[in-house]
C-alpha positions in Angstrom: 118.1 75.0 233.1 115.6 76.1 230.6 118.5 78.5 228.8 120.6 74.9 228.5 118.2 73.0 227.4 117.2 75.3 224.3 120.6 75.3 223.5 120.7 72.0 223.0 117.5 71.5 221.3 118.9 74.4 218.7 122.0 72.5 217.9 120.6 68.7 217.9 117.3 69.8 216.8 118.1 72.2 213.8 121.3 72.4 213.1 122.2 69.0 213.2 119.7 68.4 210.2 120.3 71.3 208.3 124.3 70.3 208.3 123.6 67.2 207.1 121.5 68.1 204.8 123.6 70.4 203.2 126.9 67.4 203.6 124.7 65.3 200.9 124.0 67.7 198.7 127.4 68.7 198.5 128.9 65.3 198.2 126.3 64.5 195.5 127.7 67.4 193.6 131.1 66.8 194.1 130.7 63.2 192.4 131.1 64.5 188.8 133.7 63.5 186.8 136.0 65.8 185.8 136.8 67.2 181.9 139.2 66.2 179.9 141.8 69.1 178.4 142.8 68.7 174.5 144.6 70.7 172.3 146.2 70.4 168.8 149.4 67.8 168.2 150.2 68.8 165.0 149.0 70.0 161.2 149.4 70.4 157.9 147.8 73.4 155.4 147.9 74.3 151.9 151.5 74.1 150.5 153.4 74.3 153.9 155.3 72.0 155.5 154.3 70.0 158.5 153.7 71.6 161.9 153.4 70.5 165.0 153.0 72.5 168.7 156.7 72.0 169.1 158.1 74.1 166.1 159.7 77.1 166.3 159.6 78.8 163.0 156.0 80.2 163.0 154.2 76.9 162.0 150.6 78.3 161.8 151.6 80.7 158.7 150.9 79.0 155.2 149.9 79.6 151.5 147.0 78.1 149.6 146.9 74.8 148.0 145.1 76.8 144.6 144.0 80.6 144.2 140.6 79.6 145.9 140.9 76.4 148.1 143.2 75.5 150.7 143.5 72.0 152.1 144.3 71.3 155.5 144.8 68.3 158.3 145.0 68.9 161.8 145.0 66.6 165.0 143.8 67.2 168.8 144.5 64.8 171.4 144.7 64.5 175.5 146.5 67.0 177.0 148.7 65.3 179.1 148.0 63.0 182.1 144.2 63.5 182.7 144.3 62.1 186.5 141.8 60.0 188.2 137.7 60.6 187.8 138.1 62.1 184.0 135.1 61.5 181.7 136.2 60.9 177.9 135.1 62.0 175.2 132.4 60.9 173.3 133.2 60.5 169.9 130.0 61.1 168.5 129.6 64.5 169.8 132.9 65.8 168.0 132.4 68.8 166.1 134.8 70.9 163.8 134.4 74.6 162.6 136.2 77.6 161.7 135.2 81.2 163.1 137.7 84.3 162.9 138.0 84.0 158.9 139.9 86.7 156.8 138.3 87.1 154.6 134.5 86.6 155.8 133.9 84.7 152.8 136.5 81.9 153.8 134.3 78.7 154.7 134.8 75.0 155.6 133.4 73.4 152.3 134.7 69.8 152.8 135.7 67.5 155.9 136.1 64.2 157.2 136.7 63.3 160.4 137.8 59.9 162.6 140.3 58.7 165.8 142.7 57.0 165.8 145.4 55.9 168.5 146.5 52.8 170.3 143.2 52.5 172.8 139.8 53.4 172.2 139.1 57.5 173.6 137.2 56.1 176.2 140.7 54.8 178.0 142.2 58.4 178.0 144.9 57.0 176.4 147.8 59.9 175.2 148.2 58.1 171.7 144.4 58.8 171.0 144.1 61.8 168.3 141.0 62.8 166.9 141.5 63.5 162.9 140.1 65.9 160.4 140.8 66.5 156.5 139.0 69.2 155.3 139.1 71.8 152.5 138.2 75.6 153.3 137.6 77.8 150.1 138.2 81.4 149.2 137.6 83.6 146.8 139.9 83.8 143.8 142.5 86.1 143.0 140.7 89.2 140.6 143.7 91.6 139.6 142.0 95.2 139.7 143.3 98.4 137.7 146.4 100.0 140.6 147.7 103.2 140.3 151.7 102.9 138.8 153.2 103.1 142.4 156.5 103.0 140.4 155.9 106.7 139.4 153.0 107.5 141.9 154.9 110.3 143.6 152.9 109.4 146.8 154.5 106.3 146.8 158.0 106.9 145.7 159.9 105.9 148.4 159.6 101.8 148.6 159.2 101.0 151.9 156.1 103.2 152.5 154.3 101.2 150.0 151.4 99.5 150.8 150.8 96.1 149.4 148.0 96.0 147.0 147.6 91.8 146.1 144.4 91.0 147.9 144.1 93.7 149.4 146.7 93.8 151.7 145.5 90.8 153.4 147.0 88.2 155.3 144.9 85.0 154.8 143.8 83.3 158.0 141.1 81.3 160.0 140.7 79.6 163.7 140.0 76.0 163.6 138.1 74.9 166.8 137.6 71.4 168.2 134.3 70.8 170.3 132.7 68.1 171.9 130.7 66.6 175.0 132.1 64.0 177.4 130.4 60.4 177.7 128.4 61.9 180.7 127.2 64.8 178.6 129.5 67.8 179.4 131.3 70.7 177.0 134.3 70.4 177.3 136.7 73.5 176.8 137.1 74.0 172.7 140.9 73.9 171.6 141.4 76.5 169.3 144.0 76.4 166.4 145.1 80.2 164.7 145.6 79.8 161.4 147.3 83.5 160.0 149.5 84.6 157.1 152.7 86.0 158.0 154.9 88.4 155.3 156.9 85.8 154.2 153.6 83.9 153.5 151.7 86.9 152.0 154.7 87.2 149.7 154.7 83.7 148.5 151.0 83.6 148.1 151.6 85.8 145.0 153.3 83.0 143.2 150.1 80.9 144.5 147.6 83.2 143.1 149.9 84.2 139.9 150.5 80.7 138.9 154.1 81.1 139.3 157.1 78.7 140.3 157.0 79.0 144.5 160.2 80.1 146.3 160.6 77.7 149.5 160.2 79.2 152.7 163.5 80.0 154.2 165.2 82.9 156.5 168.7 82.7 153.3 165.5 83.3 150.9 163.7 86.3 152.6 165.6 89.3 153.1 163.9 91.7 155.9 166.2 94.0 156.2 165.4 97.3 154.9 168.6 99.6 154.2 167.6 102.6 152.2 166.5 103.4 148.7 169.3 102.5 146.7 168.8 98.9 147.6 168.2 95.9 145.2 164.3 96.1 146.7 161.9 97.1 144.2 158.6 95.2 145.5 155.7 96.4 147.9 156.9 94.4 151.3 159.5 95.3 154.2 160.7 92.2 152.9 162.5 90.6 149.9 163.6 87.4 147.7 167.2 88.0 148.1 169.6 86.1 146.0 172.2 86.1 148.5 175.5 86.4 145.9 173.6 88.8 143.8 175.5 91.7 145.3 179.3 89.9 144.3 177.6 89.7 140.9 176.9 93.3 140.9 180.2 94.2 142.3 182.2 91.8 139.8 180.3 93.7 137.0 181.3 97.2 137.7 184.7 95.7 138.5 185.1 94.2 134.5 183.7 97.7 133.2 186.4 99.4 134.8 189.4 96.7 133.2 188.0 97.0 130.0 187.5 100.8 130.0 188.8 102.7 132.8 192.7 101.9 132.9 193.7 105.2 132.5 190.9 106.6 134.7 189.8 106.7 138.6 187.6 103.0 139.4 183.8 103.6 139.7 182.2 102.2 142.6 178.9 101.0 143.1 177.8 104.6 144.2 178.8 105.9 140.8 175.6 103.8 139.4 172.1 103.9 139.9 169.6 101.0 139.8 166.4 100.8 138.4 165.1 97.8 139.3 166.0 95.0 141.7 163.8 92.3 143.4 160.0 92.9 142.0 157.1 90.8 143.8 154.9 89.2 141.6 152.3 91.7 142.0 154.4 94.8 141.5 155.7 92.9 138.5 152.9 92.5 136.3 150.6 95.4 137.6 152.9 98.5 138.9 155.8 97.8 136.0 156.5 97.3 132.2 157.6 93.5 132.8 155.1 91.3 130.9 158.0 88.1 130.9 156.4 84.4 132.2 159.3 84.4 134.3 160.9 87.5 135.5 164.0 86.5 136.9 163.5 89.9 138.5 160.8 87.6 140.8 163.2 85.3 142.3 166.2 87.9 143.3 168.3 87.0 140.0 167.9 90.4 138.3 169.3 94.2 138.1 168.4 96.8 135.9 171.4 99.3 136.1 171.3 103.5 134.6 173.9 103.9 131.7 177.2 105.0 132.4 179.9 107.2 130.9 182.5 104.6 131.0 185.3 106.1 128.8 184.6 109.6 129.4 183.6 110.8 125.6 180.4 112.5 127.4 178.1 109.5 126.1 176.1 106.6 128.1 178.3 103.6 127.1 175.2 100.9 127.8 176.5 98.8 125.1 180.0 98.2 126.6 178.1 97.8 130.0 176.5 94.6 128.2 179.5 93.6 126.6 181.6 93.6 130.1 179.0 91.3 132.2 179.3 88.8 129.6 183.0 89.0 130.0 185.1 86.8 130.9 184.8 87.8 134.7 184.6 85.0 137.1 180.5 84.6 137.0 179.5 86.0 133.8 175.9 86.6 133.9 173.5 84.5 132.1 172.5 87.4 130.4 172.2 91.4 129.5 170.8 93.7 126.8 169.6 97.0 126.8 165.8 98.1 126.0 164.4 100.1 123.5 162.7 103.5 125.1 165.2 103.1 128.1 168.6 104.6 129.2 169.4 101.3 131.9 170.7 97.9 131.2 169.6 95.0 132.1 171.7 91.8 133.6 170.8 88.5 135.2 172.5 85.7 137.1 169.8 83.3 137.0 170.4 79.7 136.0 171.5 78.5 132.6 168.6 76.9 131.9 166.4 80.2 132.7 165.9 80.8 129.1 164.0 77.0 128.5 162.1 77.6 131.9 160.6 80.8 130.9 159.0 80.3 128.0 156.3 79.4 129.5 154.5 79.5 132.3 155.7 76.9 134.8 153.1 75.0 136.7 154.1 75.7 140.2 154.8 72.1 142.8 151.4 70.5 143.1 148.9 71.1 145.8 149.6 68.7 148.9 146.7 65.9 149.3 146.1 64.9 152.6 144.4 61.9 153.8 143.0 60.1 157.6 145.5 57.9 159.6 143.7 54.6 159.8 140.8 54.2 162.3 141.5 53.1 166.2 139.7 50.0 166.2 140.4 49.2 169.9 136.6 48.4 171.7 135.6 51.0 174.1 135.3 50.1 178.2 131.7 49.2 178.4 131.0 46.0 177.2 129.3 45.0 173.5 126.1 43.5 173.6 125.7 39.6 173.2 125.2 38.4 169.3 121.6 37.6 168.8 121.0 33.7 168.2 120.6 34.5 164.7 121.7 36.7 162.2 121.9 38.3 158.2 125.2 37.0 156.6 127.3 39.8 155.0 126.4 38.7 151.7 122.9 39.9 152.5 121.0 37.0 150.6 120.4 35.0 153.7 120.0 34.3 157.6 122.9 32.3 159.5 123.2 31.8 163.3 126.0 33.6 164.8 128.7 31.0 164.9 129.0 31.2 160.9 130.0 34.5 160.9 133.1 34.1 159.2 131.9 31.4 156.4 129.9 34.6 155.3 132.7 37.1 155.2 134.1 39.4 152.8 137.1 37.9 151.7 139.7 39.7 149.6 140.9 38.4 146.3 145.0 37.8 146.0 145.7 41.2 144.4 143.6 42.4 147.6 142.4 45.3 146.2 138.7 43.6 145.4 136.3 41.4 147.6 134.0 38.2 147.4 131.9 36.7 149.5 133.1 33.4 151.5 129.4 31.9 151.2 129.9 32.6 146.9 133.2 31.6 145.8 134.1 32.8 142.3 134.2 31.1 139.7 137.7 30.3 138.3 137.8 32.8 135.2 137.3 35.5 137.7 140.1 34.2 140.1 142.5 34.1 137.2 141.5 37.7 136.3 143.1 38.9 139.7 145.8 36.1 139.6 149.3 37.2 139.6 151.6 37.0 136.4 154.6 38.5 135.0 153.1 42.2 133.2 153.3 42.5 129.4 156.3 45.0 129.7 158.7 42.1 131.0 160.3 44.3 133.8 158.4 43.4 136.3 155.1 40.9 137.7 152.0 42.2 138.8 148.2 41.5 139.0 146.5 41.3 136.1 143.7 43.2 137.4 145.9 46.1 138.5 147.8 46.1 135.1 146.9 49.4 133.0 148.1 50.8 129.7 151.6 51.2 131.2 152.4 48.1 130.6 151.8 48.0 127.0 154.5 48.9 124.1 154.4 52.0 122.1 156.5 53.3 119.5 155.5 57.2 119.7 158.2 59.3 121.6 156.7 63.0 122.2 157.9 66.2 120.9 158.8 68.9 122.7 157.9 71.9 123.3 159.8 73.4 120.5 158.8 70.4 118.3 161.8 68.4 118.2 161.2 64.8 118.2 163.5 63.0 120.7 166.3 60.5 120.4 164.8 57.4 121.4 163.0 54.1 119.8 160.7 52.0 121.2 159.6 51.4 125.0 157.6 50.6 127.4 155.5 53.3 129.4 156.1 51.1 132.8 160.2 50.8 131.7 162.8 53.5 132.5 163.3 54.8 129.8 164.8 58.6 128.1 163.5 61.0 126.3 166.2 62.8 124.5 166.0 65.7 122.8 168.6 68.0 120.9 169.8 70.7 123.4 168.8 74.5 122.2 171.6 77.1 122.6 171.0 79.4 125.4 169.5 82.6 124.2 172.6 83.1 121.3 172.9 86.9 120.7 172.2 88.1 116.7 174.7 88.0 114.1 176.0 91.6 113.9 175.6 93.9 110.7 178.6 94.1 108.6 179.7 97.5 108.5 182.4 99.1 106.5 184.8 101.4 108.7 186.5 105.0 107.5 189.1 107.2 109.4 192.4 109.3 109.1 196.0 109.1 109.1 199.0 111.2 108.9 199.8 113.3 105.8 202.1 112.0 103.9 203.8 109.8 106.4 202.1 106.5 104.7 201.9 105.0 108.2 198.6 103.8 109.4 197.7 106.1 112.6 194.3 106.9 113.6 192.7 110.6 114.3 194.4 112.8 111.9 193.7 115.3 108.9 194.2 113.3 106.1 191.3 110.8 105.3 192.8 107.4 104.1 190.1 105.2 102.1 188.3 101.8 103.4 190.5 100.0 101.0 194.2 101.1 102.8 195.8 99.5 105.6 193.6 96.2 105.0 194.3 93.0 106.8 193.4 89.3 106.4 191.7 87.5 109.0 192.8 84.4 110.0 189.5 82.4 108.4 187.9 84.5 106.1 187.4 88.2 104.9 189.9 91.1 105.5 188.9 94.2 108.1 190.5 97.8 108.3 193.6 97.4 110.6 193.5 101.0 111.4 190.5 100.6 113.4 191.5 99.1 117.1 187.8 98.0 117.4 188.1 95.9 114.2 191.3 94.9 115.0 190.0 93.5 119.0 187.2 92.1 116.5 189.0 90.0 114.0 192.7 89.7 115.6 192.4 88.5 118.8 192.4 84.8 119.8 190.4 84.0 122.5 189.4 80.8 124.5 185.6 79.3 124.7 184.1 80.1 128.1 181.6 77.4 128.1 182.0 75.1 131.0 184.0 71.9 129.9 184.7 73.9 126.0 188.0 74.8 126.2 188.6 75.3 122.4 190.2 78.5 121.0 189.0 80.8 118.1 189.8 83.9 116.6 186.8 86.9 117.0 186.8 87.2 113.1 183.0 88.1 113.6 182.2 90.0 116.3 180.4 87.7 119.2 181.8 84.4 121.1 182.2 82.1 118.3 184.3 80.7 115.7 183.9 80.6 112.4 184.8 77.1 110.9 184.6 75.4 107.6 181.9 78.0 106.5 179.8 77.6 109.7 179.7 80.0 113.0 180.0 77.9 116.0 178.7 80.2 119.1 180.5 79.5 122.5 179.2 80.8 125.6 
């Protein structure tokens, strides 16, 4: 009896309490709201395009917006349905930073921050997203003294190189998203990588270098490496590949071999060697010769080629070589010469206009500029405290009760870009200034307080930048208008040196054939040509020069001339009209 009733008095008596006990405690903890999840809905940095958590094509790789800052938007918002029993964010609490920064010296210099959404944070809404613009700077681009890695012998082979711009770095940074709930808990940060990828690390040479910026597409990059006699002459495992550059190349050898193999076996691409293909910008300007604004060698558009024997004579025809890519092949290149100090020759496909571009520097596509989606304006759940009986007016100059609010108001003028007072109308000169009228130009109405010099008239038309004044009268800055110019010819090659030509013919025969013992003077065999002058018929070069009629190959020409100067032109009524 004893044993049952200690039993009982250990259960009721101690237990009991202790369970209970330890029932509220637990319920008192489990009481606690939960924490929201977050995590970024989309961004935007430097020059890229926008990104969101649904693309695909590596959307946190990006370049720079200058050499030394880099602007950026991002947005985070509620991950998903946050259930029952979630404490929101508070607001106030929100913090931005960046950690993980390559290099070190990257920091957040600049940053403004707001929400936005269809419902105040506080309802866990999904439209809510909580905005930052902010600028993170760098340090500038300092070119440094390289070895030549194009004669290096360490570095011969091209893929082994190492990339030398920067550093070999790959920008990057982490942008984290902080903050407390309403009930004072940490939430779990969301975390954005920010990291350079090749293709990016490429382009930001054109960044740094000031240089027109390829886009960012897979037919732009070429990745594939295939050996050393390849049109890759750069630093990367990767290249701006002009994708038709190879049928240029192709067509090329093909024209050399109709204009000077037809007695003798085709050569093929592996009969040449190249010099020079793709260069980044870095290997451009620091590891070669190159000191042009614009390469074209930059953008994929340009070969250098080694001299060939064409005809066999046991000389490097380089000359010919230039003559035949600006044949009359199907795509002629834009241009090729050969350089002094060098046994290779140098052709391009870039566009027609290449020449105009390139002489000077381009200034690459502005910078993006970001700015905050308007403010969420929705009240939050707890309600706003009652208006005291009596309050300052928004003009400031004196006290009002509450229910004339609104006769105190800032009111916006009709061009609504500037405010007054409802309790100090203007006075009427001032209304008229921001009054609406038709603009001086005639083209179109506006306020006269948003009207600026472009609506005046002026009579100066600007040169260009070769100084030639342009084509049209009068205007209006805020009118369409043209500004025409006389169009320059497209790098014209130089007159060439008259020469006088000698040779031989058969003794005695009196008929004019060419390579034998006799010498025959510059005065026999002469011939006319069909506009001016006479040339030495025994020559077939100065025959192919001054017989021969051929037809302009400038798009749209279509007119015919006779080579009577060596060079695509005619000569007519005293003047030399170049077709190309």
């Amino acid at each position: 009896m004893r044993v049952r009733f200690f039993v009982f008095f250990f259960m009721f008596g101690i237990m009991l309490p202790l369970f209970l006990a330890t029932t509220r405690q637990s319920g008192s903890s489990s009481s606690q709201l939960g924490k929201p999840s977050v995590k970024f809905k989309e961004w935007q940095i430097g020059r890229s395009d926008k990104n969101t958590d649904s693309r695909n094509d590596n959307p946190t790789s990006f370049i720079t917006s200058t050499q030394d800052k880099c602007h950026f938007t991002a947005s985070v918002g509620y991950d998903g349905n946050q259930g029952d029993n979630v404490s929101p964010i508070d607001v106030s609490t929100i913090s931005w930073t960046v950690i993980d920064q390559d290099p070190s010296s990257m920091a957040l210099v600049t940053s403004k921050k707001n929400w936005s959404g269809d419902s105040h944070p506080s309802k866990l809404d999904p439209s809510t997203l909580f905005n930052i613009v902010g600028t993170i700077s760098l340090p500038a681009y300092q070119p440094t003294p390289k070895p030549d890695l194009c004669r290096d012998e360490n570095n011969h082979r091209r893929h082994e190189r190492t990339p030398t711009h920067r550093g070999d770095t790959k920008l990057g940074f982490t942008l984290v998203f902080s903050a407390r709930t309403e009930d004072g808990q940490d939430i779990k940060p969301a975390k954005l990588v920010l990291k350079q990828d090749e293709k990016d690390q490429i382009r930001q040479e054109y960044v740094d270098l000031n240089k027109k910026i390829p886009q960012r597409s897979n037919s732009d990059i070429y990745s594939k490496w295939a050996g050393e006699n390849t049109y890759d002459f750069g630093h990367y495992d990767q290249m701006l590949y002009y994708p038709s550059l190879d049928t240029r190349y192709q067509e090329w050898i093909d024209q050399m071999n109709t204009d000077y193999r037809n007695d003798k076996a085709a050569l093929t691409k592996g009969d040449f060697t190249l010099n020079s293909g793709y260069r980044n910008p870095h290997h451009n300007y620091h590891h070669s010769s190159s000191k042009v604004a614009l390469s074209p060698h930059m953008y994929g558009y340009a070969i250098d080629v080694e001299g060939k024997d064409l005809d066999g004579n046991g000389t490097l025809d380089r000359q010919k070589m230039v003559d035949a890519a600006k044949d009359d092949m199907p795509n002629r290149a834009r241009w090729s010469q050969l350089y002094a100090g060098t046994t290779h020759v140098h052709a391009d496909w870039a566009p027609l206009n290449w020449a105009s571009i390139s002489r000077t520097d381009p200034t690459p596509d502005p910078a993006k500029t970001f700015s905050l989606p308007p403010q969420g304006t929705d009240q939050p759940l707890t309600a706003a405290p009652a208006p005291p009986a009596s309050v300052t007016g928004a003009c400031g100059i004196h006290t009002i009760s509450a229910s004339q609010t609104a006769n105190h108001a800032s009111v916006n003028f009709a061009c609504a870009s500037h405010t007054y007072y409802a309790c100090q109308t203007p006075s009427t000169s001032e209304t008229n200034l921001h009054s609406y009228q038709t603009l001086p130009c005639g083209s179109h109405s506006g306020y006269r307080c948003t009207a600026t010099s472009s609506h005046t008239q002026t009579t100066t038309c600007p040169s260009d930048s070769d100084g030639q004044s342009c084509t049209y009268g009068s205007y209006y800055a805020c009118s369409p208008h043209t500004h025409a110019y006389p169009e320059l010819p497209v790098n014209p090659p130089p007159p060439p040196t008259p020469t006088v030509l000698c040779g031989n013919r058969w003794r005695g025969a009196g008929a004019c054939m060419y390579g034998r013992v006799v010498s025959s003077s510059s005065t026999e065999h002469q011939a006319t040509c069909s506009t001016h002058g006479t040339y030495w018929s025994c020559n077939p070069t100065a025959y192919a020069q001054h017989g021969q009629t051929r037809t302009c190959t400038r798009p749209g020409c279509g007119a015919t001339y006779t080579n009577c100067v060596k060079g695509n032109g005619t000569c007519t009524g005293g003047t030399y009209q170049w077709h190309n």
